[in-house]
N, C-alpha and C positions, 0 to 999 in steps of 0.2 A: 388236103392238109394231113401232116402223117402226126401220126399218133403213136406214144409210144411207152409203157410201160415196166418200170421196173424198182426196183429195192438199192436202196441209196447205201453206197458203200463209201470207206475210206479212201479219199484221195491223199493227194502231195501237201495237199492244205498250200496251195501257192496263193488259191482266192482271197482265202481268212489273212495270211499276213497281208497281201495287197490293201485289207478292208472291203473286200465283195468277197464274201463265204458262200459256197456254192454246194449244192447238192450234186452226187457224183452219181451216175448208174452207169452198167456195162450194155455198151447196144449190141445188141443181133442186126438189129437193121441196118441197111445200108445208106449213111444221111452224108449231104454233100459237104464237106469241110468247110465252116466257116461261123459269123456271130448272127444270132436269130433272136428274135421279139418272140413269145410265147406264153403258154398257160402254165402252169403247174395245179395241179388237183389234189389236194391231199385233207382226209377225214372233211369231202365234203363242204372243204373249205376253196376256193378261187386265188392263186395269186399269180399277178403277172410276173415275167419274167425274162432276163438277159439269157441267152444259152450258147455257149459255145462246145463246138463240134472240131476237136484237131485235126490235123490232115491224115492223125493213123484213124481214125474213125474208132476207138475201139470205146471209147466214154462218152459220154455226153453228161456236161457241166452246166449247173442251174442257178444262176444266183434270187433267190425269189426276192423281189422287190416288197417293203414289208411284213417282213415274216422275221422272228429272232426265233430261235430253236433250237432243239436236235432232231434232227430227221436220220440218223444212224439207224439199220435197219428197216424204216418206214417204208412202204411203198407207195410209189408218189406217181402222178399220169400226166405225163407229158403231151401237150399240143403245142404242135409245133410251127408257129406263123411266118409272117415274111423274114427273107434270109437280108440283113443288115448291111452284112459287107464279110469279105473273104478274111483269112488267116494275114494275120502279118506279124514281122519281126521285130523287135523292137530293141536299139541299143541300150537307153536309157531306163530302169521303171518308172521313173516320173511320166513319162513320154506311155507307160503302159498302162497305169493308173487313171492319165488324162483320158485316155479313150477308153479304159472302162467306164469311168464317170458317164462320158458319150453315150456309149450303146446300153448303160443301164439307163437314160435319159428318154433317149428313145425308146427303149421297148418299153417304159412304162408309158409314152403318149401313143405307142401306135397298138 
């Protein structure tokens, strides 16, 4: 299970207008592109969570399932559970939003 640490930074904010606001960090690590079920740690608190990983590998995206906040600054510990399904493109955002709803669905049951 890789585990992975860091300090939540400014993204494109594409999540927040979607309606899944996500926490951003920069990886060092080398994770396999695509959408993942996972933990989120932060001040000792537990929340699951959506993650997705793009195909440049350079961020990694958190949408924490029950959580409202600001995690700006924060550092937050990433565990990282089974991988969901690959990178895909999407014409529509309706079409992109249905399957966020999806895999936030999922990684809160798995």
């Amino acid at each position: 299970m890789t585990k992975i640490t860091g300090t939540v930074i400014h993204g494109k904010k594409k999540g927040k207008a979607l309606g899944f606001p996500t926490a951003n960090i920069r990886l060092k690590e080398n994770v396999k592109s695509g959408v993942y079920a996972g933990n989120i740690f932060l001040n000792r608190e537990k929340y699951k969570a959506a993650i997705f990983i793009s195909k440049e590998g350079s961020v990694l995206e958190a949408h924490l399932l029950n959580f409202t906040g600001n995690l700006y600054g924060k550092e937050i510990k990433v565990e990282m559970g089974p991988r969901l399904r690959e990178v895909k493109n999407f014409k529509k955002e309706e079409d992109l939003i249905n399957q966020i709803a999806q895999d936030v669905d999922l990684a809160g049951r798995t």
